[in-house]
C-alpha distance (Angstrom), angle and dihedral (degrees) to the residues before:
residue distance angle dihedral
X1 . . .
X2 3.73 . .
X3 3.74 106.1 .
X4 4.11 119.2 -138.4
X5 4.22 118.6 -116.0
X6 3.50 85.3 -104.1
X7 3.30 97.8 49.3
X8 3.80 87.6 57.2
X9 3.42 92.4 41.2
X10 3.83 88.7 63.0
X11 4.06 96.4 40.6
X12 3.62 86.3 58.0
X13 4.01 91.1 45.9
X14 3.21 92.9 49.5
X15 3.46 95.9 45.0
X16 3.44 98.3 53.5
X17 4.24 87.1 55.4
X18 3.96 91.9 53.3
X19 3.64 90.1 45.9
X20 4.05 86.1 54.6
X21 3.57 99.9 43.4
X22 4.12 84.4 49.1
X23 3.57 97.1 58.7
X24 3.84 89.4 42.8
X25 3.70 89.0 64.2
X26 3.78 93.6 38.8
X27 3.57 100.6 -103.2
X28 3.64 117.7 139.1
X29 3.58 101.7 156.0
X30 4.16 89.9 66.3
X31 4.08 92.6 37.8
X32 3.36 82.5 53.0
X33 3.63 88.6 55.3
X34 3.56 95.6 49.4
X35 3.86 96.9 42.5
X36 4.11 86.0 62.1
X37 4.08 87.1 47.4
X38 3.59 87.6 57.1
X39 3.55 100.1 44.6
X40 3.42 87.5 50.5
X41 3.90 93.0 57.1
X42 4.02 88.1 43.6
X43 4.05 93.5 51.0
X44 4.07 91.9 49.2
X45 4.04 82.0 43.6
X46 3.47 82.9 53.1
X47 3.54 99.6 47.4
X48 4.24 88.4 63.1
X49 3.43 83.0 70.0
X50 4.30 107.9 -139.8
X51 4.02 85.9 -15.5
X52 3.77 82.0 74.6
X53 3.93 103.0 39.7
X54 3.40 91.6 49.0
X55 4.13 90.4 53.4
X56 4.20 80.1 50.6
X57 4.09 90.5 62.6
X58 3.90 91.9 71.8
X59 3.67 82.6 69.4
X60 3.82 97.0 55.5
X61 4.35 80.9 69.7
X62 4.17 91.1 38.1
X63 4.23 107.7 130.1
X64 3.94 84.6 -121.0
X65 3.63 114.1 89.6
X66 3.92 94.7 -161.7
X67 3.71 83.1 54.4
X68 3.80 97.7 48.1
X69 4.02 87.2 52.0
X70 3.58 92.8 46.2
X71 3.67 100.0 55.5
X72 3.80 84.9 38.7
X73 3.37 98.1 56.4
X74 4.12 94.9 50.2
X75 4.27 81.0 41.0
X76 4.17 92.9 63.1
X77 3.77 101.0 101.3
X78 3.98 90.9 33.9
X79 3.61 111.0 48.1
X80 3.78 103.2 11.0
X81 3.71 111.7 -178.0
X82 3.37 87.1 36.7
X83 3.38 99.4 63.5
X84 3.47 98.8 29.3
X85 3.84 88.6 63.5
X86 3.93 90.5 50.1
X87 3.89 87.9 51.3
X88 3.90 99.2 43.7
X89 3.93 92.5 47.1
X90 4.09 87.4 50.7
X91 3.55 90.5 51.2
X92 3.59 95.1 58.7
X93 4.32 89.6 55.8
X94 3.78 122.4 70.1
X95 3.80 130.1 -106.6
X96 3.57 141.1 61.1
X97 4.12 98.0 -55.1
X98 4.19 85.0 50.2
X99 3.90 81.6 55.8
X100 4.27 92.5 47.4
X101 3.78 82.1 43.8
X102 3.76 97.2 59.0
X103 3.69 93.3 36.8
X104 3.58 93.3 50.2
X105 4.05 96.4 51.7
X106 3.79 80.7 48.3
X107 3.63 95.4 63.5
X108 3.45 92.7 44.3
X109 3.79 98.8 57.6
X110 3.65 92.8 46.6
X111 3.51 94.4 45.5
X112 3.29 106.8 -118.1
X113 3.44 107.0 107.4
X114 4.21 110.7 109.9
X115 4.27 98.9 164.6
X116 3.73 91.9 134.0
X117 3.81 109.0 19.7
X118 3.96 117.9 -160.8
């Protein structure tokens, strides 16, 4: 079954949010499981080329803020300010997605960040 952009869109989401909750509870072996599910929704994103990034952006808006600085942190190179804005609010907050936030901008200023390669 070939599965719509939004569809993806909202495995990766919710992905993201299990993940989360996982390590909350101490679980790493199931937010492990979750973190493949979602990069397996963001790779056949990916694969639509910017039909699929552009179905990511809803996410930079989502209620979640590990989900906002998920799908900003794979949105750098594509919608810039955008996600840049998602990333430097997060990193002002507390918690593990302020944390991905920081790191995230970090690798970005240096250079070295290569999530979504042209």
């Amino acid at each position: 079954m070939v599965k719509s952009l939004k569809d993806l869109v909202d495995e990766f989401a919710e992905n993201v949010a299990a993940q989360t909750e996982s390590v909350n509870r101490g679980d790493a072996k199931t937010g492990n499981k979750h973190a493949n599910r979602y990069i397996a929704a963001l790779k056949k994103l990916r694969s639509k080329g910017d039909a699929g990034r552009d179905a990511l952006v809803v996410l930079l808006k989502h209620p979640r803020q590990d989900v906002r600085v998920m799908a900003a942190a794979f949105l750098l190179r594509y919608r810039t300010a955008e996600a840049k804005a998602v990333l430097e609010t997060a990193a002002n907050g507390n918690g593990v997605s302020s944390i991905g936030a920081i790191m995230t901008l970090k690798r970005w200023e240096d250079g070295t960040w290569n999530l979504d390669p042209e």
